[in-house]
C-alpha positions as CSV (number, residue, x, y, z in Angstrom):
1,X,72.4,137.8,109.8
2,X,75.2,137.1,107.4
3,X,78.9,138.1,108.7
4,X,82.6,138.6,107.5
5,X,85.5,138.9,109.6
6,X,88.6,140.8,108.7
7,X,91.8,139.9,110.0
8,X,94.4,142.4,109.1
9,X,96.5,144.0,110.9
10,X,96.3,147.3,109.7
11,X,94.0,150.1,110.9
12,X,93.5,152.0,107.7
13,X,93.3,149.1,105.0
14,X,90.7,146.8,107.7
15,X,88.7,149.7,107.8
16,X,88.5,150.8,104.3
17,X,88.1,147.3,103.4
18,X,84.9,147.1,105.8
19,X,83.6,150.4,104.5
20,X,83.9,148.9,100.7
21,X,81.9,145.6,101.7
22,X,79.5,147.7,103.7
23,X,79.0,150.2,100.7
24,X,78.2,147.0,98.4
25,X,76.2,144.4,101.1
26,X,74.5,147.6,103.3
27,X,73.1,144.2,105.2
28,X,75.6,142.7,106.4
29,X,77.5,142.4,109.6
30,X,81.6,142.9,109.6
31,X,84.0,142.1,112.6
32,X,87.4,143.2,112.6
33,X,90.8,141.8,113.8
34,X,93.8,142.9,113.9
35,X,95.7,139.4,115.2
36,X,95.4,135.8,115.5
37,X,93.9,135.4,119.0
38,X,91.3,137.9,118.8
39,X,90.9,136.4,115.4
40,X,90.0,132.9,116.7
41,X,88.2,134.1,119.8
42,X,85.4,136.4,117.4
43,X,84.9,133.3,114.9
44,X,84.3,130.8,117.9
45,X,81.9,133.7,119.2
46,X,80.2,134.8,116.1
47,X,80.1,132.1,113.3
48,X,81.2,134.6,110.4
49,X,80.5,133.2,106.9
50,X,83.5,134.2,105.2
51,X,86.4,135.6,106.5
52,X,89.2,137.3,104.8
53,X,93.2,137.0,106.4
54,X,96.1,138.7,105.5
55,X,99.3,136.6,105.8
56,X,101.7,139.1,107.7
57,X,100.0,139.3,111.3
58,X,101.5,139.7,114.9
59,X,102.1,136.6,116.3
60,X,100.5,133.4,114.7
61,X,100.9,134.2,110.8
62,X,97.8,134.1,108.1
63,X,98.8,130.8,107.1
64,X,99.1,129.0,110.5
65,X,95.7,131.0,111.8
66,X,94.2,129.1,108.9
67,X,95.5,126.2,108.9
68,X,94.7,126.2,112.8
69,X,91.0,127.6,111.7
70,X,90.0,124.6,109.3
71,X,91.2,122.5,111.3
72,X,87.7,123.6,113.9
73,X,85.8,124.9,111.1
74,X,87.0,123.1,108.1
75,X,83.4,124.1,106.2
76,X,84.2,128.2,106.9
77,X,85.4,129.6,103.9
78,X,88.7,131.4,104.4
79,X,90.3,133.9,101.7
80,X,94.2,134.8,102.2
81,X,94.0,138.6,101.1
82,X,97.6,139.7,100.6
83,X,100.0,141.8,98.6
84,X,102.4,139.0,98.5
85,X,102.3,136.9,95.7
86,X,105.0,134.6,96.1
87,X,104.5,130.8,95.0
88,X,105.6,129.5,98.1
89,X,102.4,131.6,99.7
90,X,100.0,130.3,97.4
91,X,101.1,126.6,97.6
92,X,100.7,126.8,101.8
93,X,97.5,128.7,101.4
94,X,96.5,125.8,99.6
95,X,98.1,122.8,101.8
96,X,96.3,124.8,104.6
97,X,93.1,124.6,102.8
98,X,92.2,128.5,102.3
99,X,89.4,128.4,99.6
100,X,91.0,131.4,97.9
101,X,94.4,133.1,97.2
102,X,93.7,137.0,96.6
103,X,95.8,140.3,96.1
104,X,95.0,142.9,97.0
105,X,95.5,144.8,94.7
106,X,93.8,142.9,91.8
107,X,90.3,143.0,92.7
108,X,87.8,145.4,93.3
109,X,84.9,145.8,95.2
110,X,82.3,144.6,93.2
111,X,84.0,141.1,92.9
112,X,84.3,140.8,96.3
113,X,81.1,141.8,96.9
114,X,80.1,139.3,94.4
115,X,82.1,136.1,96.3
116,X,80.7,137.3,99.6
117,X,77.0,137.3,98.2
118,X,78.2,133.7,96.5
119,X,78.9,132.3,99.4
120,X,76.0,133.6,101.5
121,X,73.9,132.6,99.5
122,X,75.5,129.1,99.6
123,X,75.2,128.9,103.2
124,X,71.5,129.7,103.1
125,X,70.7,127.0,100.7
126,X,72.6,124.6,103.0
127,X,71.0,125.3,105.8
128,X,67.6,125.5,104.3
129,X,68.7,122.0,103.5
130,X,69.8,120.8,106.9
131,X,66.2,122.1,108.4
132,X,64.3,119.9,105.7
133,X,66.2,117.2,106.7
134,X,65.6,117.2,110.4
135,X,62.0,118.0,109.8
136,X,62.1,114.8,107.5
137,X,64.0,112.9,110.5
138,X,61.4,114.5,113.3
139,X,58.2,113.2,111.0
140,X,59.8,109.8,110.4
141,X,59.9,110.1,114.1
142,X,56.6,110.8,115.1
143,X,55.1,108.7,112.6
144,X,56.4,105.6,114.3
């Protein structure tokens, strides 16, 4: 089952935010966070496909959480989902290899829905890739 995991420290925007991507992608499965640890402890446990990290957290900050993150999972795609839209931010996010800088306030529903099914479905294809692959490898393997 695809995943997302929101890491945002607060209670009313993380849930809304879930029951938005919910509403649009019935399917899939959302984890919530509202700091850094429990943040890194729920992506070694479930393997999300995207997750979405405000800056501003208790503790280890956005940035550093994904800086930290890519630095395990450098193929997880990571969005900084802020209200802060400082240059300085961006240029970090990017340093720190997030795959996105978005406000919160300047997207809706739909297109986040729309880069959650993008990436899905990219994650699919790869793996459908990586099994043909090893299948390829295991015949070459039996054949000889």
């Amino acid at each position: 089952m695809s995943s997302v995991l929101i890491v945002e420290n607060n209670d009313f925007f993380r849930r809304s935010f879930k029951e938005i991507l919910k509403m649009y992608i019935p399917s899939i499965s959302v984890d919530e966070s509202a700091d850094g640890s429990d943040a890194l402890a729920k992506i070694d446990e479930a393997s999300p496909d995207i997750v979405f990290m405000d800056i501003r957290l208790p503790g280890k900050n956005g940035l550093e959480l994904t800086r930290e993150i890519k630095g395990h999972y450098p193929n997880l795609v990571i969005n900084i989902f802020t209200s802060y839209d400082l240059p300085e931010y961006r240029k970090i996010a990017e340093e720190y290899g997030a795959d996105h800088f978005l406000l919160k306030d300047a997207v809706t529903g739909a297109e986040i829905a729309a880069m959650v099914k993008s990436v899905i479905a990219k994650n699919k294809k790869k793996g459908r890739e990586v099994n043909r692959k090893r299948e390829s490898y295991e015949r070459r393997l039996s054949i000889n």
